[in-house]
VMD Tcl script that draws the C-alpha trace (Angstrom):
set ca {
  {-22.90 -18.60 -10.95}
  {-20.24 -16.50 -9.85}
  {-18.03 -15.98 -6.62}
  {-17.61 -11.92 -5.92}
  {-15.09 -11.20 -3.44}
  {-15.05 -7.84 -1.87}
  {-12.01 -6.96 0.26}
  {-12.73 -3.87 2.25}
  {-11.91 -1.54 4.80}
  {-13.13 -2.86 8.48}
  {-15.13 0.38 9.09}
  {-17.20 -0.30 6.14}
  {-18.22 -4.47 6.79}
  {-20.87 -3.73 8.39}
  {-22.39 -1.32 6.11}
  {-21.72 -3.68 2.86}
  {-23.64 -6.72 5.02}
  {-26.57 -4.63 5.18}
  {-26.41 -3.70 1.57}
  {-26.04 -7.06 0.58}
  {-28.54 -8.27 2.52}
  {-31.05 -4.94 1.58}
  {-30.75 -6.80 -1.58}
  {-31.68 -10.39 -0.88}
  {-28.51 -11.48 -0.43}
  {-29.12 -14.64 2.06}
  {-25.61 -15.71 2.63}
  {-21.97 -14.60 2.69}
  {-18.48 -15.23 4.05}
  {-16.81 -12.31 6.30}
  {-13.30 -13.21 7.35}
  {-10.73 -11.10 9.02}
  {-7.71 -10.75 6.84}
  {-4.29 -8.59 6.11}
  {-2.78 -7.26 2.92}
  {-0.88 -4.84 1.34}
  {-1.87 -2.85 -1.97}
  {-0.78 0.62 -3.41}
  {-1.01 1.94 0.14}
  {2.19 -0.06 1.39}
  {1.39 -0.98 5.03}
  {1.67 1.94 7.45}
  {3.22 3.60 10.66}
  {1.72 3.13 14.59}
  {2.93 4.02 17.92}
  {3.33 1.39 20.54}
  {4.31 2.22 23.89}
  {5.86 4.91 22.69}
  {7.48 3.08 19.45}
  {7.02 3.36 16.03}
  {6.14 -0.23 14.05}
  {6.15 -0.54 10.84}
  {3.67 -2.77 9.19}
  {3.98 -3.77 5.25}
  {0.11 -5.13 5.98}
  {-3.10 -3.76 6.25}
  {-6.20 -5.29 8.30}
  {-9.05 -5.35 6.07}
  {-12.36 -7.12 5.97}
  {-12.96 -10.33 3.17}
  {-16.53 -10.85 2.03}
  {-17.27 -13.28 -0.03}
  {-20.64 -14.02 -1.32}
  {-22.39 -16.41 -4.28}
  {-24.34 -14.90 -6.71}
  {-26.73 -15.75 -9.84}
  {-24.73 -14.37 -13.15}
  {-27.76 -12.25 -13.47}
  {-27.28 -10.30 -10.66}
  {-23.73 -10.49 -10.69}
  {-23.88 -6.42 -11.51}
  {-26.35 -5.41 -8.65}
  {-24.26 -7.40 -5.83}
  {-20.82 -5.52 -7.35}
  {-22.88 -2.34 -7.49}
  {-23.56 -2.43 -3.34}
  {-20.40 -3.63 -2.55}
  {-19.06 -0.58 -4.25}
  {-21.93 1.64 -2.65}
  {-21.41 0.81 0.47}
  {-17.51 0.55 0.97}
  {-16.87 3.97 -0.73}
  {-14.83 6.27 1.12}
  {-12.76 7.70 -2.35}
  {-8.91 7.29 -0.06}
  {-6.37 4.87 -1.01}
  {-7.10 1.52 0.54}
  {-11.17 1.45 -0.23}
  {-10.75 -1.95 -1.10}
  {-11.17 -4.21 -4.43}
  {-13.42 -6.46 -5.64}
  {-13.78 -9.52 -8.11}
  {-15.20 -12.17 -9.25}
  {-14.53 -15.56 -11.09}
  {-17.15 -18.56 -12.46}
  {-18.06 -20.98 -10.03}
  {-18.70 -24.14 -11.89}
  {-20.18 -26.63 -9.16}
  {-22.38 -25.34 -5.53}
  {-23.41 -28.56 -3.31}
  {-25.66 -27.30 -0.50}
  {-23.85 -29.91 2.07}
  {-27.40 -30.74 4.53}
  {-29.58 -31.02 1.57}
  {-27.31 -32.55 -1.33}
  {-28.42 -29.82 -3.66}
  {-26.47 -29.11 -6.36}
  {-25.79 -25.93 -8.75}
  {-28.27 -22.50 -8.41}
  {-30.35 -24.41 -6.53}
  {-27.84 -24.66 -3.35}
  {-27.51 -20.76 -3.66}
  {-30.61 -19.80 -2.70}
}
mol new
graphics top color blue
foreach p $ca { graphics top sphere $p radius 0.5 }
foreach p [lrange $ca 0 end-1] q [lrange $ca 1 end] { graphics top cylinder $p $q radius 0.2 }
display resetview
C-alpha cells in the first residue's frame, strides 16, 4: 500500500477529485494548506498596499492506494493538475505499512477499499 500525496494548485482540486474518483478512487483527504517552493511566495494589493507573502495557498490531497495502481492514481493527479507554470504542484508517495478501517476493525488492503 502506498500513501500519494498531491499538493496542487486550488484551481485544479476539483478537477483532480473527479479524476481520482473517474478512476475508482473511493476515498481521499483534501486539506487547505500554504507553502513555498521555487516560486518564492508572491506580491498582492490590499487596500491599496502591497504584501508580501513567502507562502503560497495550495490544495493537499492525499489518497491510499493498492501498490498496483500506485502508477494510474500518480498518472491523474498529474493529468488533471497540469497547467505547465511554476507552482503546478508536486506529488509523492511513501509505503504505508499498517491501514485499520476504525468502524469495522479491518486491517491492511482490506480497510482501503
Amino acid at each position: 500500500m502506498q500513501l500519494v500525496t498531491a499538493v496542487i494548485q486550488p484551481e485544479k482540486a476539483g478537477a483532480v477529485k473527479q479524476a481520482l474518483q473517474d478512476l475508482g478512487v473511493r476515498g481521499m483527504t483534501i486539506s487547505q494548506v500554504a507553502g513555498m517552493g521555487r516560486q518564492a511566495g508572491h506580491t498582492e494589493t490590499y487596500r491599496g498596499a502591497k504584501v508580501q507573502s513567502d507562502t503560497v495557498d495550495k490544495v493537499r490531497i492525499e489518497v491510499l492506494a493498492h501498490d498496483e495502481d500506485l502508477d494510474g492514481v500518480i498518472e491523474a493527479i498529474v493529468a488533471a493538475a497540469h497547467t505547465g507554470n511554476i507552482g503546478d504542484g508536486k506529488i509523492w508517495a511513501v509505503p504505508v505499512t499498517q491501514v485499520v478501517r476504525v468502524r469495522t476493525g479491518e486491517h491492511g488492503p482490506d480497510a482501503i477499499d
